[in-house]
N, C-alpha and C positions, 0 to 999 in steps of 0.2 A: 304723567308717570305716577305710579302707584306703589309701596313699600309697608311691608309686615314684619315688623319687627315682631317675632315670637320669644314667650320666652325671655321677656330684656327685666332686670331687678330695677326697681323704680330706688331714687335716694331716700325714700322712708322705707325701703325693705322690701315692698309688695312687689308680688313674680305678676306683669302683668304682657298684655300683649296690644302691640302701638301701630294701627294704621293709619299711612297720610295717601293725600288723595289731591292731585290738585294744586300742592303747597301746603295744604290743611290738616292740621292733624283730626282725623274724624271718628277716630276708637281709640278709645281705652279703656280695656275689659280684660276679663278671667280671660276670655278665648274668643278670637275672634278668625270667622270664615276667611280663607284669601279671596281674589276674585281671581279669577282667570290670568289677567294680566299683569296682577300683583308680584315685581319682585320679592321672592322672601326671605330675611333675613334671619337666620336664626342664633336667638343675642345668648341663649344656653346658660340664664342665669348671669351673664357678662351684665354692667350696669348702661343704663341709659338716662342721660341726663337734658335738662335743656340746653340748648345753645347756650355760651357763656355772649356778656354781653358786659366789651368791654369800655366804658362810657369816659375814657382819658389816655387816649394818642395820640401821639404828634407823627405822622407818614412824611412829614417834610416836604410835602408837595404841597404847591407850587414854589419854587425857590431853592431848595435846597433835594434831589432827587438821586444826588450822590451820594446821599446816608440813608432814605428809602422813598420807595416810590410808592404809591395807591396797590399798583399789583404787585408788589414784591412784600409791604407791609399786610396785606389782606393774605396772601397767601402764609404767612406765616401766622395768622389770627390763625385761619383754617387745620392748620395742620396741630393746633395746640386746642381749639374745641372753641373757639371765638368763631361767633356767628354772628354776630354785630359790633361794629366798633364807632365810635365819637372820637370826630379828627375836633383838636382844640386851635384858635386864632394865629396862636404866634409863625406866620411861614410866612414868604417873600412874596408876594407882598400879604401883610397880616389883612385878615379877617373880617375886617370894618366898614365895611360898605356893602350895600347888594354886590354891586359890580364884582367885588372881589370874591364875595360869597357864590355867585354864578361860577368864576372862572373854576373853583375848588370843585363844584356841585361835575361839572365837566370832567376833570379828570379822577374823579373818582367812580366815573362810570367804568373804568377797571378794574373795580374792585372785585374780589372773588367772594365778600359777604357782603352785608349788608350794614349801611354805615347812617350817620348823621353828621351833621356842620354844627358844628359853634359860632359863635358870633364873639368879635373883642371886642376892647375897649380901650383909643388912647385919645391921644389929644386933637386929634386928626378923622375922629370916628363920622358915622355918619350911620346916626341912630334912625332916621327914619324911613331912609332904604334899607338900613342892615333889616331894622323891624316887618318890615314887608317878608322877610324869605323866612323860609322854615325850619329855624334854628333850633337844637333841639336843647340849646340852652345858649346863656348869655357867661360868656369866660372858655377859658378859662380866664379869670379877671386877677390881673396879677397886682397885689400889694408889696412888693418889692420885683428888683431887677431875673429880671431870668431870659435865658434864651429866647432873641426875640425882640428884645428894649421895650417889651410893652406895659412895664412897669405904671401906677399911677399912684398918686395920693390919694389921699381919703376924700378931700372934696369933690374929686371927678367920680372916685368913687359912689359917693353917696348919691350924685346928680344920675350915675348910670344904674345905681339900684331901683330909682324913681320913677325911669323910665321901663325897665323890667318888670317890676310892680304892676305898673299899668298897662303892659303888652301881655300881662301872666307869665312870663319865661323864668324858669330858675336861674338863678345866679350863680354861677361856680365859681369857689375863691381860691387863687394859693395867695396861702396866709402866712405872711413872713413881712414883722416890722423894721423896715432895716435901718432904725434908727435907733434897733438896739444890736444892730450886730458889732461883732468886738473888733474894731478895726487896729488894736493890737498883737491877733493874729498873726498879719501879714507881715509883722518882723521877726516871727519864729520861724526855726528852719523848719523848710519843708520838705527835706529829701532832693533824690534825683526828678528824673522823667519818669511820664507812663507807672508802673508798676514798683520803680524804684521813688516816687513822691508819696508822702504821707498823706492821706486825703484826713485823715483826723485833724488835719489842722482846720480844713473847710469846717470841719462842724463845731470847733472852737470860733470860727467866726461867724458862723449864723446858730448863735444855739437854741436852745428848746424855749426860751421867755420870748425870743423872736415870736417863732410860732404862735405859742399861748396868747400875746397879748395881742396878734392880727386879728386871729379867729375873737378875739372879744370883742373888737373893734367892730366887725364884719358883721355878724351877727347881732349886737348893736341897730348900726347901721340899718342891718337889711332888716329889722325887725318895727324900726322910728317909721320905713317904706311900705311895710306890710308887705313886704317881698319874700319869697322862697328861697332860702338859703344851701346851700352846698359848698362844705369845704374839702376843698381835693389834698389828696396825697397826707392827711394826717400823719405825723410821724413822732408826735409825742404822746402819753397817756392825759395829760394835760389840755395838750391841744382837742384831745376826743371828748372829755368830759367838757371844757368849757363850750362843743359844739351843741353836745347833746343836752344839757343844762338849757342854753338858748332854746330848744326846741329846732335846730338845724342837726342837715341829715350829714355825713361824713365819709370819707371814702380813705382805706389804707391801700398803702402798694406792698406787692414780694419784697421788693427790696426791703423798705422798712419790717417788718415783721420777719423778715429769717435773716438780716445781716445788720451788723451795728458795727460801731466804732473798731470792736477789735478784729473787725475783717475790714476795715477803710485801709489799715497799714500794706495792707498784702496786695490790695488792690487797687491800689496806687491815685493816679487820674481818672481809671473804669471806675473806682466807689465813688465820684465829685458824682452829686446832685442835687438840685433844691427841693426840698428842704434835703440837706444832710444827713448820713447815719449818725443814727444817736446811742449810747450809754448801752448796755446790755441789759441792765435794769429795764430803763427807757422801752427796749424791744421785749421785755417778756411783758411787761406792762401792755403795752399795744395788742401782741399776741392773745394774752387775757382775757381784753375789751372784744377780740375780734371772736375770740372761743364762747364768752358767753353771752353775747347776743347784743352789745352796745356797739360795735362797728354796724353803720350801716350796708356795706360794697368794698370789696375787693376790687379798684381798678390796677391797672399798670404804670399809668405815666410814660408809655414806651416813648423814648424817646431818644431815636439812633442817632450815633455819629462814628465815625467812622475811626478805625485805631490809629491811621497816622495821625487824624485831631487830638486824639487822646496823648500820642504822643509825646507829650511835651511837659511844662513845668505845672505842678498845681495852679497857679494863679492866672496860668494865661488858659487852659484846659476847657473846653465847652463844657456843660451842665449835662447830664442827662447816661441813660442806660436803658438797654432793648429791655423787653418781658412780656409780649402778649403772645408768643408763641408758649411762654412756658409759666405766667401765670395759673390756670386750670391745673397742669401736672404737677406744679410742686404742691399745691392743697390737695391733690387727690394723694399725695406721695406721704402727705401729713393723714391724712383719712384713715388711710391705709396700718399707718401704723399705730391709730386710734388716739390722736392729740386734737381730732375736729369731726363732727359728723358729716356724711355725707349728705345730709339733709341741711347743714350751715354752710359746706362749699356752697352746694346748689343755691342756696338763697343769698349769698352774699356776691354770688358771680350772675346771676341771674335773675330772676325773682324778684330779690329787692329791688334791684336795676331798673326793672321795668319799672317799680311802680314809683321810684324814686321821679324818674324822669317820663315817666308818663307812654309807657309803651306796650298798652293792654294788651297787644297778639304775641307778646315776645316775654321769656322768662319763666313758664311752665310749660309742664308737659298735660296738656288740659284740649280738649276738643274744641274746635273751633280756633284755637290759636295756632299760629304760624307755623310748620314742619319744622324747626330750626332744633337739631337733635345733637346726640353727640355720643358712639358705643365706644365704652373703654372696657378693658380687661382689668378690674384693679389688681392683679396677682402679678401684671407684664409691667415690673417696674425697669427704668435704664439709666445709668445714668447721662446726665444733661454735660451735651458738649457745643461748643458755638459753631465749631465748622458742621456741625447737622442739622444747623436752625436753618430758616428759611429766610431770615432778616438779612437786609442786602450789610447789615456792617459785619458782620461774620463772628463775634463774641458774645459774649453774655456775661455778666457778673456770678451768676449761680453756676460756674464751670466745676464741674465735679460733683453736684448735687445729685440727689436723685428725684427723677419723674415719676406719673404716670400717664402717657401721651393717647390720646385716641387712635383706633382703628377706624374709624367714620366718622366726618363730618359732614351734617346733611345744611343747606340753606334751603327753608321753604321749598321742601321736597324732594330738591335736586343735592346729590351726593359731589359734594367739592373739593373731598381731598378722602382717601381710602389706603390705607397702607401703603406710605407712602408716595401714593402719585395722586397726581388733580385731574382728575377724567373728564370736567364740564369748561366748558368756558365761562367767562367769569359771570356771574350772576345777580352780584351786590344791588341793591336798588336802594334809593333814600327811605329810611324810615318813617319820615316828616310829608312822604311826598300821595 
């Protein structure tokens, strides 16, 4: 199958014209001939970007497939402009062996894009099978407790930076010392259930020195190894600078960067996630780093559960909140209103990505690399509601926000989701493979 995008505006401005061939994207020029059997698209100035590529989800499968599944999480990447996603260790059974890396490798052949494995780390691992499979990193390698129990110390820590080092895989950290969280917290009131519990109390108990002092720890660590460092989900200014000082690369989420503390109240149990929303300060700070050019990647952390989990008291509440469906459109919705270029979406959700983690066909719009496209309209802004998302828990924390959502999304040639419906079967293949 073959596709002419005429007419599509590139994120640096130029009016160009994009043919794939194959899976391939194989033109990009002032004007390019169709052939014969070339579908054509005509993008009439609408923008055309790379696949986003989104390298920190949790799909919950194997284990947990009540809060999402491989086809239920991919479809809703698709329909938000994610054309690659990286599922991380923590699921039933976690991550840590070939064997369990195969059984994930299987049920992700349902995917509607194109994904990669993680590989963990616990006390229980099995580094030299894990090492054999085609991980497309090592973590997400958790320094405190989070969804999952895969939590460790620094000593296992460092022993599994050693071996990464010497397999080459980058290391992904969530960096959180919890030996400095305030465990005075948990005698202040917290509110009701759900929506009536105050999650600001969570972030009085893991605060921002947590953070900062893991990432120094980490980085450290993976530097004594001559290891490749990545620390996921930054959620302080702090945390970003002591990543990037180290010379490690860094990844923020939506969450952190459009929502803080004085939205945890309203959002009850839905705001509980690790790391925690932080200060308003704290979130323009972040914003800043991400606006001029010291964040490395915008991922999500998507990480579903389901609302009667949410249900309940802050302290007993799972961790985590959907966002790869609506990650892309809340930055094109920021673009849009001129607070971020369209040329820094693109390389923070893409671009970077690739070269962060090593995925030369994926994250431009460039000949020879992979079809993975994405036509938005930026002028069709909507606002973001969760019974329209595609994620099997059916909420979203950005309720009310406003998007900007594609009309197409293409995987390596084949169109996977188009104004609202999914015309192909699923398509997803390993990145690594």
């Amino acid at each position: 199958m073959s596709t002419l995008f005429r007419d599509a505006r590139l994120a640096d401005g130029r009016t160009r014209d994009v043919r794939t061939h194959s899976g391939t994207i194989v033109a990009v020029a002032d004007a390019v001939d169709p052939n014969p059997t070339d579908r054509v698209v005509d993008a009439d100035g609408r923008l055309l970007l790379p696949g986003a590529i989104d390298a920190h989800v949790h799909f919950r499968e194997p284990g947990d497939a009540h809060k999402e599944s491989w086809a239920t999480g991919s479809r809703s990447a698709a329909a938000g402009g994610v054309t690659t996603v990286v599922d991380q260790p923590n699921t039933t059974p976690p991550t840590i062996t070939g064997g369990a890396f195969d059984r994930k490798a299987e049920l992700a052949a349902a995917s509607t894009v194109d994904y990669g494995i993680n590989g963990g780390v616990t006390g229980d691992w099995a580094p030299d099978s894990l090492f054999d499979r085609p991980a497309v990193a090592l973590g997400e390698v958790f320094l405190a407790d989070s969804t999952g129990g895969m939590g460790i110390d620094t000593d296992r820590f460092a022993a599994a930076v050693e071996r990464a080092a010497a397999a080459g895989v980058v290391v992904t950290v969530h960096a959180e010392d919890a030996t400095r969280f305030d465990e005075t917290a948990r005698d202040r009131d917290a509110g009701g259930t759900g929506r009536d519990a105050d999650a600001a109390r969570w972030s009085e108990y893991r605060p921002a020195a947590a953070e900062v002092a893991a990432v120094e720890d980490a980085v450290s660590i993976g530097a004594a190894a001559g290891a490749t460092v990545h620390i996921a989900h930054t959620s302080t200014p702090g945390g970003v600078d002591a990543a990037i000082d180290a010379g490690a690369t860094c990844e923020a989420t939506p969450h952190h960067l459009l929502l803080s503390r004085d939205d945890a109240t309203e959002l009850g149990t839905y705001g509980r996630m690790n790391p925690p929303l932080r200060s308003q300060t704290r979130r323009e700070g972040l914003w800043d780093r991400l606006r001029d050019g010291t964040i490395d990647i915008v991922a999500t952390d998507h990480a579903p559960h389901t609302a009667a989990e949410k249900e309940t008291g802050l302290w007993d509440a799972p961790s985590g909140v959907p966002g790869v469906e609506t990650m892309l459109p809340l930055l094109l919705e920021r673009a849009r209103r001129g607070a971020i270029s369209y040329e820094r979406v693109r390389d923070v959700t893409a671009a970077n990505v690739a070269a962060v983690f090593d995925l030369p066909r994926k994250g431009r719009i460039a000949e020879g690399n992979d079809a993975d496209l994405v036509l938005i309209d930026p002028e069709r802004s909507r606002e973001i509601r969760g019974a329209d998302l595609h994620s099997k828990c059916g909420w979203t924390p950005f309720e009310g926000m406003d998007g900007v959502f594609p009309s197409l999304t293409m995987v390596r040639g084949t169109v996977v989701y188009e104004n609202g419906a999914f015309p192909s079967e699923p398509v997803g293949a390993n990145v690594r493979s």
